[in-house]
C-alpha positions in Angstrom: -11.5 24.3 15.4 -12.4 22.1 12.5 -10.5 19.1 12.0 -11.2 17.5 8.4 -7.7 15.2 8.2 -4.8 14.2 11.2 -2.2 16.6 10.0 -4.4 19.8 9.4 -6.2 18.8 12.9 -3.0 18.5 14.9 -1.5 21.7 13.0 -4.8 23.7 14.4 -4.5 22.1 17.8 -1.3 23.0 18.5 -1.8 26.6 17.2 -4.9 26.3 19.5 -2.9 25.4 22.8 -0.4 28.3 22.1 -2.9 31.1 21.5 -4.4 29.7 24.9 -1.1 29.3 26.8 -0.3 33.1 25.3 -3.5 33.9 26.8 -3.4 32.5 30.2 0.4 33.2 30.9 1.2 36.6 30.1 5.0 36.2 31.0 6.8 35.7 27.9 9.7 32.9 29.2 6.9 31.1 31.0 5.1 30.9 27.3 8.1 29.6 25.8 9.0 26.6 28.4 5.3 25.7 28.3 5.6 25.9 24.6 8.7 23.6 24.7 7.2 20.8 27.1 4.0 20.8 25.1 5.8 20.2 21.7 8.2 17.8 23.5 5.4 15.6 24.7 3.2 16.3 21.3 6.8 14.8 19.2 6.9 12.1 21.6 3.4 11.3 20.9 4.3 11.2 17.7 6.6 9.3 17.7 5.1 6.6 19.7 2.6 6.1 17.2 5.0 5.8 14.5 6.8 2.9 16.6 3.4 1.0 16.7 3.2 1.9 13.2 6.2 0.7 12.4 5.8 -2.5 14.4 2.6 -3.1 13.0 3.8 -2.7 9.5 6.6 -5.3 10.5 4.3 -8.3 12.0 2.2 -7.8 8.4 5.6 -8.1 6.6 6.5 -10.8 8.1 3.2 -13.4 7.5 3.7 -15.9 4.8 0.9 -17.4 2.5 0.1 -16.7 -0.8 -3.5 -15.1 0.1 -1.3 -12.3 2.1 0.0 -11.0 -1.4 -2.6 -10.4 -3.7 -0.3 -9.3 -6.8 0.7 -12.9 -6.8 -2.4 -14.4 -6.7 -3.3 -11.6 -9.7 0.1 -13.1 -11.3 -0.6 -16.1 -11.7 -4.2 -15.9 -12.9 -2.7 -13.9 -15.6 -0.1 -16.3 -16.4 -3.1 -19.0 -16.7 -5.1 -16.6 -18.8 -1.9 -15.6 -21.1 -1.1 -19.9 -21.7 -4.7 -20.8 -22.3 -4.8 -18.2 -24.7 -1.3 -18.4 -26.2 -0.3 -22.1 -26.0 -3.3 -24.2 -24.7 -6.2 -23.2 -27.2 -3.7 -23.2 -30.2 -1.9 -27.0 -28.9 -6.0 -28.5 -28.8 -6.8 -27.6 -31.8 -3.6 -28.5 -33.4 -3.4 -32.1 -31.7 -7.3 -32.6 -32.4 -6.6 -32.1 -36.3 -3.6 -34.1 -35.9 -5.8 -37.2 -34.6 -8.3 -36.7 -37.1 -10.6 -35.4 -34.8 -11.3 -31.7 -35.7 -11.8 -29.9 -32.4 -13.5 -26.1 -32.5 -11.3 -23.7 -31.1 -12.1 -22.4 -27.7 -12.9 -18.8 -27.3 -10.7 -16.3 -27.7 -9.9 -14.0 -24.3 -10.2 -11.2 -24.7 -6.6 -8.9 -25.5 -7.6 -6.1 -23.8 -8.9 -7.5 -20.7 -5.5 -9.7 -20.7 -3.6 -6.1 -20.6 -5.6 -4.2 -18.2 -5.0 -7.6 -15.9 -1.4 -7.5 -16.7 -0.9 -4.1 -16.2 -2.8 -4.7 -13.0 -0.2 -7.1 -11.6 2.6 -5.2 -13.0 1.8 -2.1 -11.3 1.0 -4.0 -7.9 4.3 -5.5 -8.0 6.0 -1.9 -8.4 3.4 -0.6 -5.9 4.5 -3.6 -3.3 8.1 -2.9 -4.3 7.7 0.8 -3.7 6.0 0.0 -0.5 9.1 -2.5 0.9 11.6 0.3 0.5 9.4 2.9 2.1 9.2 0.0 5.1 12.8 -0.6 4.8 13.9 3.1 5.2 11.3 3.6 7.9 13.7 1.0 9.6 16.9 2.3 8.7 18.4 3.6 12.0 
């Protein structure tokens, strides 16, 4: 029995237990109520683990703070890069000629690096969004 992920292990268990119960109870309605308790106790099992899934899933939903959501921290850096680029470097140089004081413009950011980062944040955001509803109907009774 090789078990290389949860679901393929658990699948080869549990064909494991019933070639064993097959083989140690020949009577065919014992083989089927020991196959019914064990996959009674195996759904239970799992279904325990997705309660403290679930609960665990909940207490991390539930924190506040702006370093528990990364896409917001990746928002707003974007935002900063997107002004300094757009609005702050153009308003300097403008208000520097305008005093008679030529000012060199500051260096460009770079576009593309702007869009990957955006397109980083944006797909966060879906990703997080994506994630709340699966949390959400995880809830649903």
């Amino acid at each position: 029995m090789a078990i290389t992920d949860p679901i393929t292990g658990a699948e080869t268990l549990g064909v494991d237990l019933i070639d064993l119960i097959k083989q140690v109870c020949p009577d065919p309605k014992a083989q089927a109520q020991l196959v019914s308790a064990m996959q009674d106790k195996i759904i239970s099992v799992a279904q325990a683990s997705d309660q403290a899934q679930l609960a665990a899933m909940t207490a991390e939903a539930q924190t506040k703070g702006l370093l528990n959501k990364p896409h917001l921290i990746l928002a707003a850096m974007c935002l900063f890069a997107i002004g300094f680029d757009l609005v702050l470097t153009p308003l300097v140089v403008w208000l520097g000629y305008g005093l008679g004081h030529p000012f060199p413009a500051p260096p460009k950011l770079d576009t593309g690096e702007l869009q990957a980062l955006g397109e980083l944040v944006l797909g966060g955001g879906a990703l997080h969004l994506a994630h709340a509803g699966y949390k959400s109907w995880l809830a649903a009774p």
